[in-house]
C-alpha positions in Angstrom: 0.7 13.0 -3.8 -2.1 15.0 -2.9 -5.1 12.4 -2.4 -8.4 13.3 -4.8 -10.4 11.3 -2.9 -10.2 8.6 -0.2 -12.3 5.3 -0.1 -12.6 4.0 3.9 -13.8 0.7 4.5 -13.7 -1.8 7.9 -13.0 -5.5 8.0 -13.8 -7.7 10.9 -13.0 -11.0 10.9 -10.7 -11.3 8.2 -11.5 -13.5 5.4 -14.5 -15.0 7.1 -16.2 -11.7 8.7 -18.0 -8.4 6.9 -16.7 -5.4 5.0 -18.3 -2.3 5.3 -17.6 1.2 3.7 -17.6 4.4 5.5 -20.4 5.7 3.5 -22.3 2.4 3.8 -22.6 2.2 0.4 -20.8 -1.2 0.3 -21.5 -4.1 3.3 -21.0 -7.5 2.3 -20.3 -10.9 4.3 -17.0 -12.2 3.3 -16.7 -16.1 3.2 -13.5 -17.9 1.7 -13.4 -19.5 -1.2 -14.2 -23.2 -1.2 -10.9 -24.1 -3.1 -8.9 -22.4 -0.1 -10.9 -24.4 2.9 -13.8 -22.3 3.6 -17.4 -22.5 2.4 -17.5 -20.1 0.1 -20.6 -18.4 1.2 -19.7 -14.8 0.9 -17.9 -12.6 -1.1 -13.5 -12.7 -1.0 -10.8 -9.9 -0.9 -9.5 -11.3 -4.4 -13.0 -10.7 -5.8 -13.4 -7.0 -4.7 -9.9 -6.6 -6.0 -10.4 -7.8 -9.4 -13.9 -5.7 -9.5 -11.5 -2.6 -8.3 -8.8 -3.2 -10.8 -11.0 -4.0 -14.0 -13.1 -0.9 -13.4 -9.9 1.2 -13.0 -8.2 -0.1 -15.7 -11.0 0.4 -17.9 -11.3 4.2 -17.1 -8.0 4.6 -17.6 -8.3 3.0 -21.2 -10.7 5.3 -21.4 -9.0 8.1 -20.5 -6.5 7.4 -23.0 -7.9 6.1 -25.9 -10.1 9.9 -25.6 -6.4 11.7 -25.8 -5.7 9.1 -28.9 -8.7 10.3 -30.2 -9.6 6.5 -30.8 -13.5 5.0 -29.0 -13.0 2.4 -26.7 -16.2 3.2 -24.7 -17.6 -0.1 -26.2 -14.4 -2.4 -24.1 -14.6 -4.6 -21.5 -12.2 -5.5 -19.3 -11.7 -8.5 -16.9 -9.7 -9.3 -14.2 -8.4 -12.5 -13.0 -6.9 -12.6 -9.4 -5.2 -15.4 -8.2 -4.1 -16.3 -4.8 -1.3 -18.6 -3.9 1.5 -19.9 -1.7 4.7 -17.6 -1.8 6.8 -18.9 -0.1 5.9 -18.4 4.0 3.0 -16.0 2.9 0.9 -15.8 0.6 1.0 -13.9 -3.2 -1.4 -12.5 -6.0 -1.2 -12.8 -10.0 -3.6 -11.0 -11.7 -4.5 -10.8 -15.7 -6.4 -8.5 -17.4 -8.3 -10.1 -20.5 -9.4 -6.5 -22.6 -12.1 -7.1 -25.2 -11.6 -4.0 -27.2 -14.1 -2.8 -30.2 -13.7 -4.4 -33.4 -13.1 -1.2 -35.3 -9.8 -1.4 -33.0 -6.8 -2.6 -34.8 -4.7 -5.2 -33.2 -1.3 -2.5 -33.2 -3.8 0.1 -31.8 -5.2 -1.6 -29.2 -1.9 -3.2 -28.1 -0.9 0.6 -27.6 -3.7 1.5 -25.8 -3.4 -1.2 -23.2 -0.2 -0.8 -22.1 -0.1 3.1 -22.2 -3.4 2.2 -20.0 -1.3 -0.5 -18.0 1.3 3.1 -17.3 -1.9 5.1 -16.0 -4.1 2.6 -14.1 -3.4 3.5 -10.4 -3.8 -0.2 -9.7 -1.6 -0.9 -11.9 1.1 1.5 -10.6 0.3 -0.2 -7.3 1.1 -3.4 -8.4 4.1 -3.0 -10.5 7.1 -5.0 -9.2 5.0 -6.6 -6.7 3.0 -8.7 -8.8 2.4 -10.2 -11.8 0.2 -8.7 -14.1 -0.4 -10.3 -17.6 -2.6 -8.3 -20.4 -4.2 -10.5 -23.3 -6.1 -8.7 -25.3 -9.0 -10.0 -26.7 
């Protein structure tokens, strides 16, 4: 694959340090959460995952509900990230709730999500590493 674009971005500190982007366009104090120990004063890596992951699932609904010829521009999509033991290590789940327009039908929509689900570079990512559970809403 020949690479479009690539995002750069530093961590220090782990969990509990600061993440900062090559372009300075992001810089944020991560914390963890409160229900994993810490005191959740600062943002987590699940958190910046699930903003990556709704956003690129949503412009790849976008992308192709436009070749179905069908408007999604109105959807929202939100994503869940969990964090959990796995056995020595650590794993993620993720869902993806999809609020699509009402003027989608249910069949429609259904279609649109998981032909998005085949696009969605996160989603290609994640496939047969995680699970990843669409509800549409």
């Amino acid at each position: 694959m020949d690479a479009l674009y690539t995002a750069v971005a530093t961590a220090t500190h782990g969990r509990d340090g600061r993440a900062v982007s090559s372009d300075g366009k992001i810089d944020l104090q991560l914390g963890i959460p409160v229900e994993m120990g810490g005191n959740g004063q600062g943002t987590n890596p699940e958190q910046l995952f699930a903003a990556g992951y709704a956003a690129c699932f949503g412009s790849a609904l976008g992308l192709v509900g436009r070749q179905a010829k069908v408007d999604v521009s109105d959807a929202a999509v939100t994503a869940e990230v969990g964090i959990g033991k796995q056995g020595e290590g650590f794993g993620l789940k993720v869902t993806l709730r999809v609020e699509l327009p009402d003027s989608v039908d249910e069949a429609t929509g259904r279609k649109l999500v998981e032909t998005a689900h085949q696009v969605c570079p996160y989603s290609n990512a994640t496939r047969g590493n995680i699970e990843v559970d669409l509800v549409i809403e």
